[in-house]
C-alpha positions, 0 to 999 in steps of 0.5 A: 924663380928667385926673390930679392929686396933691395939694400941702399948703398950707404954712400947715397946722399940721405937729403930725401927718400929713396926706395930701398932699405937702410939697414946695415948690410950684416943686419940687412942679410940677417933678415933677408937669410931668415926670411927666405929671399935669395938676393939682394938688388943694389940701389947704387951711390958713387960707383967709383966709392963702391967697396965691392970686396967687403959687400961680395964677402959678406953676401957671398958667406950668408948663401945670397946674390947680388940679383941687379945694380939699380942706377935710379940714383944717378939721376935721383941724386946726382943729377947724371943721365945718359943723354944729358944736353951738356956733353961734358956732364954726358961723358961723366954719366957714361964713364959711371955706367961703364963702371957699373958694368964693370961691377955687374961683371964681378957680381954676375948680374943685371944692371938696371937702367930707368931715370938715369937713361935721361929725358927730353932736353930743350933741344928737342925729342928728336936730338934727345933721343939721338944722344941717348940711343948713341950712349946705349950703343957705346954701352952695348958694346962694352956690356957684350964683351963683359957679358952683363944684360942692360935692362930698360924699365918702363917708367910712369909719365910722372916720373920720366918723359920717355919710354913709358911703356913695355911697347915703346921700350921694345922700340927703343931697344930695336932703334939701340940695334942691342944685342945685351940691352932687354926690358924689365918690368914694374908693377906699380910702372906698368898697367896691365892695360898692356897686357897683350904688348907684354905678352907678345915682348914677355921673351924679353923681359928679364927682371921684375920689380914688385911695387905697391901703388908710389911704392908703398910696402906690398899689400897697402897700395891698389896694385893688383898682384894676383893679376899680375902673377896669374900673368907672370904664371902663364909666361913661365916666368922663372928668373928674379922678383925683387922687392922695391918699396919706401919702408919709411924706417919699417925696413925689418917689418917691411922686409918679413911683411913683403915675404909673407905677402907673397907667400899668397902667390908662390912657394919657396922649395927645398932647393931654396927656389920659389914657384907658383902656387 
C-alpha cells in the first residue's frame, strides 16, 4: 500500500481551521520525502486558481504523487455542494467538480467527494436526494470518459445529514447507477460497529483517511487503530492511507509524529511500498 498526508491548497480561505498542512509545497515534500510517504492528497481551493504545472513539477521531481483532490472545502469554505436548492448556485458546484475531474485526469488520481455532495434542503429529503443523485450521474459520465474514480466518504451526523455510513453510501451509489462512483473511508467517520457492512462493501472501498477522534494527530484521540488495521489486513487492502489531521501549526511534528505512528502497523519496503506487520 501507499501512505500520504494531506497539503492545503494555498488559495483556501484562512478565516478558520481546515485539516491539512500549510506548509509551503517545497517544504512540505521535504518533510513527507525524508519521512517516507509517498503522495500527497490535495485539500483544494479555487480549482479554476489551481497552478497545476508548477505543483505537478515540483511533486513529480521529489519522486511522490498526488494520491486524491479532496473537495471538503467547496462546502467548508465556499459554501458550494452538488445538490444545492438554488439551481444557479448547483450549475456553479458542477461546473468546479467537472474542473476537478479534469485535474484528477492529469494528475491520475482519485477525487474525493464529502460535505460538497450537499445536505437535506428545506424542500424535502426526497427532492434533496433527487437533485444530488442527477449531479452524481452527470458527473459520472464525465469521470468514465476521463477515467477518474468519484469516491463517496461517510461522514458522522454532526458534520453531514445524509450518507452516514458505508451502507447508505452503497446505496447511494446503486441509486446513482455508477459506473466510476466507489466509497472511501474514515477512521474518525466510520465505526467499526459496521464492521460486517464493511466487509461485505470492502471490494468497493478504494481509499482510506486516517483520522484520530475530530481529527486530532493520529495517537492523541480514542480511535482504535489496531483495530482497524487487523480489519484493513484481513481485506488485503493495498491501495493509498492518507493521513488528515488539524496539525494546529505543529505541521513538521505532525507529519514525522503520524509516520512513526504508523510504523506500529506497517512497514515501509525496499520498493518504497508499505506492508503489514
Amino acid at each position: 500500500m501507499k501512505v500520504s498526508f494531506m497539503w492545503l491548497d494555498p488559495t483556501l480561505p484562512r478565516d478558520h481551521s481546515v485539516t491539512g498542512s500549510s506548509l509551503s509545497l517545497r517544504e512540505f515534500i521535504r518533510i513527507l520525502s525524508e519521512a517516507g510517504y509517498n503522495g500527497i492528497e490535495i485539500m483544494l481551493g479555487n480549482p479554476f486558481y489551481f497552478n497545476l504545472e508548477e505543483i505537478t513539477n515540483l511533486i513529480r521531481d521529489a519522486k511522490l504523487e498526488v494520491s486524491q483532490l479532496c473537495t471538503g472545502e467547496f462546502w467548508g469554505s465556499y459554501n458550494l455542494c452538488l445538490n444545492d436548492i438554488d439551481s444557479s448556485k448547483r450549475e456553479k458546484a458542477l461546473s468546479w467538480a467537472e474542473k476537478v475531474i479534469s485535474l484528477a485526469s492529469r494528475l491520475n488520481c482519485s477525487v474525493n467527494i464529502g460535505r460538497f455532495r450537499g445536505k437535506i434542503w428545506e424542500d424535502g429529503l426526497e427532492n434533496s436526494i433527487v437533485r444530488m443523485v442527477d449531479s452524481f450521474r452527470y458527473l459520472d459520465r464525465i469521470a468514465q470518459k476521463l477515467g477518474v474514480r468519484l469516491l463517496i466518504e461517510p461522514l458522522r451526523k454532526d458534520l453531514c445529514d445524509n450518507i452516514n455510513s458505508v451502507s447508505e453510501a452503497f446505496e447511494f451509489i446503486s441509486n446513482t447507477e455508477s459506473e466510476s462512483i466507489n466509497i472511501m473511508i474514515d477512521t474518525d467517520h466510520t465505526s467499526l460497529e459496521e464492521i460486517q457492512y464493511i466487509k461485505s462493501y470492502f471490494s468497493r472501498i478504494e481509499y482510506i483517511h486516517l483520522a484520530d477522534t475530530m481529527h486530532v494527530p493520529l495517537g492523541e484521540g480514542t480511535i482504535p487503530f489496531s483495530e482497524y488495521f487487523k480489519l484493513f489486513k484481513s481485506q488485503r487492502y493495498d491501495r493509498y492511507m492518507s493521513v488528515e489531521v488539524f496539525s494546529d501549526n505543529r505541521d513538521k511534528e505532525v507529519i514525522r509524529k503520524s509516520i512513526d505512528f504508523l510504523k506500529q502497523f506497517v512497514k515501509k519496503e525496499n520498493d518504497g511500498r508499505w506492508s503489514y506487520i
